[in-house]
LUMMAR-887677 format. One line per 8 residues: their letters; for each residue y, x, z of N, C-alpha, C. Coordinates in steps of 0.001 Angstrom, whole numbers, plus 500000, padded with zeros to 6 digits. Last residue first. Layout:
REM LUMMAR-887677
A = Y X Z Y X Z Y X Z  ...
END
This chain:
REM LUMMAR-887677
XXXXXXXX = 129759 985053 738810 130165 986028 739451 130161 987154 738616  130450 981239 738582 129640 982580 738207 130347 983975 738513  130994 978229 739878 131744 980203 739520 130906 980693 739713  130182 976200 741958 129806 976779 740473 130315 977945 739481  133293 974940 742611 131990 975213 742470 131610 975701 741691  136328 976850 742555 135996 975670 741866 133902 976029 742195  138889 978849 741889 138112 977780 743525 137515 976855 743416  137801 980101 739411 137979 980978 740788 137941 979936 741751
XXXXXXXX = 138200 978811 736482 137208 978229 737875 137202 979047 739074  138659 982406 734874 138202 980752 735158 137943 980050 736310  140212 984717 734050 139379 984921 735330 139317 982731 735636  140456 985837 731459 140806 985201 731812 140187 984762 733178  139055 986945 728481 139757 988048 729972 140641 987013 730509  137359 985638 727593 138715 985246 727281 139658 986037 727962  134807 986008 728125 135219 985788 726471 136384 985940 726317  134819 985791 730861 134296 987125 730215 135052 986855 728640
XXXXXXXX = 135063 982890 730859 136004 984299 731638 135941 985317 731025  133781 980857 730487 133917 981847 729530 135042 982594 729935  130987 979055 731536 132020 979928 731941 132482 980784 731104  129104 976324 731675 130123 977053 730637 131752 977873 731351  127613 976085 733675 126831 976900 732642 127822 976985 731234  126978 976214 737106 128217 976130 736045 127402 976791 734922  125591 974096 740040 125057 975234 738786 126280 974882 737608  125562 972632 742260 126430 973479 742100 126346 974569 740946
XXXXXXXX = 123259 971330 742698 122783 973194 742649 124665 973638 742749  122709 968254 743414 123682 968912 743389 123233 970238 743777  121387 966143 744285 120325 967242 743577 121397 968476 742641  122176 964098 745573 121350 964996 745848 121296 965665 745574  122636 962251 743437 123968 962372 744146 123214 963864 744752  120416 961168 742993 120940 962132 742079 122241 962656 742327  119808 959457 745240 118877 960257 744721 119761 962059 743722  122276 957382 744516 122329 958444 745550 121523 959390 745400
XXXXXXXX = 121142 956459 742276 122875 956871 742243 122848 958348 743598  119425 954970 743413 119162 956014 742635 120406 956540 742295  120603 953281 745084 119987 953801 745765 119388 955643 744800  122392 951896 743614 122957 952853 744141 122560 953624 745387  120872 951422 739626 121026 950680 741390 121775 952080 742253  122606 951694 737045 121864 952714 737673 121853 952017 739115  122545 950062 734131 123477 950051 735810 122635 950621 736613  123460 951770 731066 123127 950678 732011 123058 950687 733605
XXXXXXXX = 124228 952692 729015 125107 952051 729612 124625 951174 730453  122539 954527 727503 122951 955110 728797 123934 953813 729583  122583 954368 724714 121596 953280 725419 121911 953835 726886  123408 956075 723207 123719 955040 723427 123437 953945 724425  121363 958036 723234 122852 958209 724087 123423 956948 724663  119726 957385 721079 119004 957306 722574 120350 957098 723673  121607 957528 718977 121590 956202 719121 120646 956308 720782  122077 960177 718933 122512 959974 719313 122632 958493 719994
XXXXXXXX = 118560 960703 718615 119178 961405 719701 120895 960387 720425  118648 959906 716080 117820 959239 716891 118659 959590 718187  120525 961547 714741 120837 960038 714844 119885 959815 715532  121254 964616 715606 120195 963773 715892 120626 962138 715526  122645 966499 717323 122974 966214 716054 122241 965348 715293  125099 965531 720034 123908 965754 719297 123689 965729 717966  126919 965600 722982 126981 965936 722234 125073 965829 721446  128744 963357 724953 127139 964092 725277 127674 964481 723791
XXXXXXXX = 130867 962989 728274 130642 963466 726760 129315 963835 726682  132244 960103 730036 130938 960625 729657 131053 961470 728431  134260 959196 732187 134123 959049 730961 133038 960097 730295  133292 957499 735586 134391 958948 734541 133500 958619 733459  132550 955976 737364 133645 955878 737049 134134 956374 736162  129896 956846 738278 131065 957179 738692 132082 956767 738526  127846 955631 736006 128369 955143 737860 129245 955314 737937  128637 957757 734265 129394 956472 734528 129284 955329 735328
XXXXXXXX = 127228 959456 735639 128201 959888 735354 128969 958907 735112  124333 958154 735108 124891 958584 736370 126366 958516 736480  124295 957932 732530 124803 956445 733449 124708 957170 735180  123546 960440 732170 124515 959935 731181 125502 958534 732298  120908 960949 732761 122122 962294 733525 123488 961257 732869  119219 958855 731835 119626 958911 733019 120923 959530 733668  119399 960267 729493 119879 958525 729852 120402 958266 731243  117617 962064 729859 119243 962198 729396 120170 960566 729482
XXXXXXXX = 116091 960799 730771 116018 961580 731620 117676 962516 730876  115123 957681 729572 114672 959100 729415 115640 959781 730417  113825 954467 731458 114625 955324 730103 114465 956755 730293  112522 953428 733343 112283 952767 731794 112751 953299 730538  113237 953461 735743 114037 952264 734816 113709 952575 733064  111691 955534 736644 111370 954177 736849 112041 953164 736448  111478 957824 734820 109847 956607 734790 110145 955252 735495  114120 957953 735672 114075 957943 734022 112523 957519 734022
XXXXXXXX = 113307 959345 738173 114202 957959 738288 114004 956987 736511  111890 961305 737986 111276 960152 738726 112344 958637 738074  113550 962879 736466 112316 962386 735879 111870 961375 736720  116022 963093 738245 115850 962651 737244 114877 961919 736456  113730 964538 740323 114613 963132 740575 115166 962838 739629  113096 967019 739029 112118 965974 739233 112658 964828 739638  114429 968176 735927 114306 968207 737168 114054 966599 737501  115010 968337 733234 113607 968189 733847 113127 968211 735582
XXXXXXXX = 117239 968716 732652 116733 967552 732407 116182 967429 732407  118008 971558 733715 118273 969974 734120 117489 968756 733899  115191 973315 732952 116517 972777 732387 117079 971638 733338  115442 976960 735060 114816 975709 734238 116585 974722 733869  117032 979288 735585 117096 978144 736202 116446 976739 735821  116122 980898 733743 116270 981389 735198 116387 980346 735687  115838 979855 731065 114522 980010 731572 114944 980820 733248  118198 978908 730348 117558 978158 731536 115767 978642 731409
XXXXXXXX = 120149 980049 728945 119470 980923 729664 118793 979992 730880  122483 978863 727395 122529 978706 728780 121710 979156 729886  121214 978793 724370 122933 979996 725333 122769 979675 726793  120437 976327 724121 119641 977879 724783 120008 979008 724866  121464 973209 725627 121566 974313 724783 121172 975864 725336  121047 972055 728445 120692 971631 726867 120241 973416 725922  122316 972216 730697 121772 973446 729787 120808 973250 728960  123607 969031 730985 123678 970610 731743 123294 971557 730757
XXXXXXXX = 124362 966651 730153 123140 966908 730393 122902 968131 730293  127626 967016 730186 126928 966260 730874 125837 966211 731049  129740 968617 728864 128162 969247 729457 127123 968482 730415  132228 966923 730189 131478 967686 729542 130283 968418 729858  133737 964392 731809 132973 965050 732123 132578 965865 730532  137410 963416 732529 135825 963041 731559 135261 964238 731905  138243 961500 735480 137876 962671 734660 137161 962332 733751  142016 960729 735601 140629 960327 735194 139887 961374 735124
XXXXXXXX = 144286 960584 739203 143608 961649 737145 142495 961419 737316  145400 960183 740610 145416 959315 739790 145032 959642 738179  145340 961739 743200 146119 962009 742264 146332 961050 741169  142270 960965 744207 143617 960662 744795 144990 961004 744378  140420 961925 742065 141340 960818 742698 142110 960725 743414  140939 964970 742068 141167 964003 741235 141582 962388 740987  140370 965182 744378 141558 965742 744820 141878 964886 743282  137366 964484 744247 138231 963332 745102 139445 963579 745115
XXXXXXXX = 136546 966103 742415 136716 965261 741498 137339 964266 742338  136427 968155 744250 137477 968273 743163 137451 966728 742408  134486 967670 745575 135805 967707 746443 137035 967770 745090  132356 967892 743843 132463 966672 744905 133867 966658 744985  130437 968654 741705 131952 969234 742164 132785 967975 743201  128457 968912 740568 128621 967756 740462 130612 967951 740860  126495 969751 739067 127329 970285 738764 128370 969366 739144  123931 968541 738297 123935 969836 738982 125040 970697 739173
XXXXXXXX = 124905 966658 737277 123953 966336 738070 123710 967145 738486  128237 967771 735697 126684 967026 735396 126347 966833 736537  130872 968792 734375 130307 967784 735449 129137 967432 734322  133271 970372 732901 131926 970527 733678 131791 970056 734195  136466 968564 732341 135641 969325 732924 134217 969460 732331  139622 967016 731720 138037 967267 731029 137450 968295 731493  141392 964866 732847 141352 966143 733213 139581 966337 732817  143958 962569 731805 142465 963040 732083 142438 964422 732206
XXXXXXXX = 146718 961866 732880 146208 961014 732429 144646 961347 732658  149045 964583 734425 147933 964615 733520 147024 962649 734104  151930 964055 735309 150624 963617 736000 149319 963526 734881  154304 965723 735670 153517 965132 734717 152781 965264 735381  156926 966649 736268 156782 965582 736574 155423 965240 735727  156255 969873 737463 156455 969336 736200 156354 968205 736946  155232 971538 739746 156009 972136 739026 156989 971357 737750  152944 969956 740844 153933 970977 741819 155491 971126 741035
XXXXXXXX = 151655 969987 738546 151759 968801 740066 153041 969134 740733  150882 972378 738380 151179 971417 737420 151914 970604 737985  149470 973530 740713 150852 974115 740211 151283 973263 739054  147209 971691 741140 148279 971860 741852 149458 972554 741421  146068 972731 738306 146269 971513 738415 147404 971345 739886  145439 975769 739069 146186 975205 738159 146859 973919 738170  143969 975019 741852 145226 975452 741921 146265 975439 740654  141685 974216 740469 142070 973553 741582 144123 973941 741255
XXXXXXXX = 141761 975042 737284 141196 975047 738602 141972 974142 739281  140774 972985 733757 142156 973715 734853 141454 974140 736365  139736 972177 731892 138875 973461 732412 140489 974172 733380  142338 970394 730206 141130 970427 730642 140578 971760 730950  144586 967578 730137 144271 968764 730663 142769 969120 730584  146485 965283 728672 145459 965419 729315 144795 966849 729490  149284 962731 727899 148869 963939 728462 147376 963917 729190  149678 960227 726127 149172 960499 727417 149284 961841 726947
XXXXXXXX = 150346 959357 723154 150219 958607 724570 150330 958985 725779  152464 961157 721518 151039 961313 721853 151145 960291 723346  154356 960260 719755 153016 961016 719107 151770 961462 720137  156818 959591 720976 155711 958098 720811 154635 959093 720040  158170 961059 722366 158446 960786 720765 157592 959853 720148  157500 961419 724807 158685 960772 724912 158750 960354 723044  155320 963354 724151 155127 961929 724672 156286 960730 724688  156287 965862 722905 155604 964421 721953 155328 963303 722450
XXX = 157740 966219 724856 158855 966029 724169 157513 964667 723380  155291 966879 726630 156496 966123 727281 157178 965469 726098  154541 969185 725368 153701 968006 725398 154512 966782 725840
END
């Protein structure tokens, strides 16, 4: 990745679904300071301490799975869906927008770069509309409501043991 950066084919370096300790042995091992580091981050998924070892390193994150267990691989009849949980819904009656809008401009409160996925032109043009300024009293509300819930673990798929120091590891 080194050689294509020095060859002008790829701008940046960027990493993604690394643990804690991957990303330290990167760090550790290579002069490369991964640019973004693409994760699991939602509103229930919020991963506090990792995304500050992120800052203070100088790595962006983008987030994936940003409105959590959308999709019905994710078995949210054990955990209902995210995007019905009630500080979301309170907050999405009170600025006026929906409750994926909401999980969306949370995330870019933050600072980090937002993925939503849909197949929907209504759906995606609703996405769109996430760019607005969440006050940082409701910032905090949803700062809250952190389960620590991971809903793309694919350890099992990959005999690869994932996320081991990382919130949200499934067992």
């Amino acid at each position: 990745m080194k050689k294509l950066q020095k060859s002008g084919k790829a701008k940046a370096i960027g990493i993604s679904n690394f643990s804690k300790v991957e990303v330290e042995r990167l760090l550790a091992n290579t002069s490369t300071i991964p640019a973004v580091h693409q994760l699991e981050l939602h509103p229930w998924l919020q991963q506090e301490e990792f995304v500050k070892f992120h800052t203070s390193k100088g790595i962006h994150i983008t987030q994936y799975s940003s409105l959590g267990n959308q999709n019905e691989i994710y078995n949210s009849e054990k955990v209902g869906r995210m995007l019905d949980d009630p500080v979301l819904k309170e907050v999405a009656e009170e600025t006026g927008k929906n409750c994926a809008q909401v999980a969306l401009a949370w995330g870019i409160s933050h600072g980090r770069s937002v993925l939503v996925k849909s197949k929907t032109p209504e759906r995606i043009w609703q996405n769109l509309q996430s760019d607005f300024h969440l006050n940082s009293g409701y910032v905090k509300q949803i700062d809250n409501i952190d389960k620590k819930q991971r809903f793309n673990d694919s350890s099992e798929d990959f005999g690869y043991n994932f996320f081991t120091d990382l919130d949200g590891k499934q067992k």
